[in-house]
N, C-alpha and C positions, 0 to 999 in steps of 0.2 A: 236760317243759316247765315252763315257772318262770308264776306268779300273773303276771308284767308278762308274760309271751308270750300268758297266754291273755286277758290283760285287750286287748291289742294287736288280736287277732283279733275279739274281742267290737267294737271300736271300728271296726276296719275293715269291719264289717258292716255295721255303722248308717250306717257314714259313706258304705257304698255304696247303700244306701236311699235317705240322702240326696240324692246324685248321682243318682242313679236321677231321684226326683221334680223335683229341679230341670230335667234334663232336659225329663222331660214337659211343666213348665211353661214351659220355653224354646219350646217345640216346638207345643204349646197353646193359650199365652196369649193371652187374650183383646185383650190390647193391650200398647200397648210398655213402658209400666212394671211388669206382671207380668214378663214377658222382663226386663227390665234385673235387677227383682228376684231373680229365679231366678238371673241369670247372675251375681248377686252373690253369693247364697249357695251354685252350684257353686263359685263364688272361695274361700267361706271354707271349703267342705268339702274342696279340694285343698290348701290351704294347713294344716288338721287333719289331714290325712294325711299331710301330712310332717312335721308336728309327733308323730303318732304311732311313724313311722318313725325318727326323731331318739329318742324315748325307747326305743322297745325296743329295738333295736341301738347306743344308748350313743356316740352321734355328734351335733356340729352342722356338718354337711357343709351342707344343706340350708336354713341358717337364714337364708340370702342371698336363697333363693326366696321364704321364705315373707313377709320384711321386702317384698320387690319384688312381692309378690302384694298384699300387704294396700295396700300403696301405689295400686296400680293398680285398687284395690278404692274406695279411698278417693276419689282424684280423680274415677275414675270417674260414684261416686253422687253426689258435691257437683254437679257438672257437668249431670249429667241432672235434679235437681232444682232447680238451676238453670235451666234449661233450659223446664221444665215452668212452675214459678213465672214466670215471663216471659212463657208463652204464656197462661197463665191470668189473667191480670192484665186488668182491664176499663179498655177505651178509655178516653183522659181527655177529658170535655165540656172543649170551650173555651168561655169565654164570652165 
């Protein structure tokens, strides 16, 4: 095994730790923006997983997911913090 295969598995470990706890806090959380949070950052741990997969096996097969992940990542969070900012916003007194 070559230093990038075992660096590969070191990475896929953590990154399954990762998934692991975002899980939990999908599953968990106390309210919807832990959840949104978690479920963005299992986004970015699958989208590092194919970024991993792409480096040790010497390919960018993958690189169409990981652009359309992050995208979907991205609208995602603008949208709900959007979203949020809106409802938190204090009525306007008319006078």
């Amino acid at each position: 095994m070559t230093l990038l295969e075992w660096a590969g598995i070191v990475c896929i470990v953590l990154l399954g730790v990762g998934a692991l706890a975002a899980i939990y806090r999908i599953v968990r959380g106390p309210s919807i923006l832990d959840r949104a949070i978690a479920t963005d950052v299992l986004l970015i741990v699958i989208s590092s997983a194919l970024c991993v997969d792409m480096a040790v096996h010497h390919h960018t097969d993958n690189l169409v997911f990981v652009v359309v992940a992050s995208v979907i990542g991205f609208v995602g969070s603008v949208t709900l913090s959007r979203f949020v900012a809106e409802s938190k916003k204090e009525p306007s007194e008319h006078v």
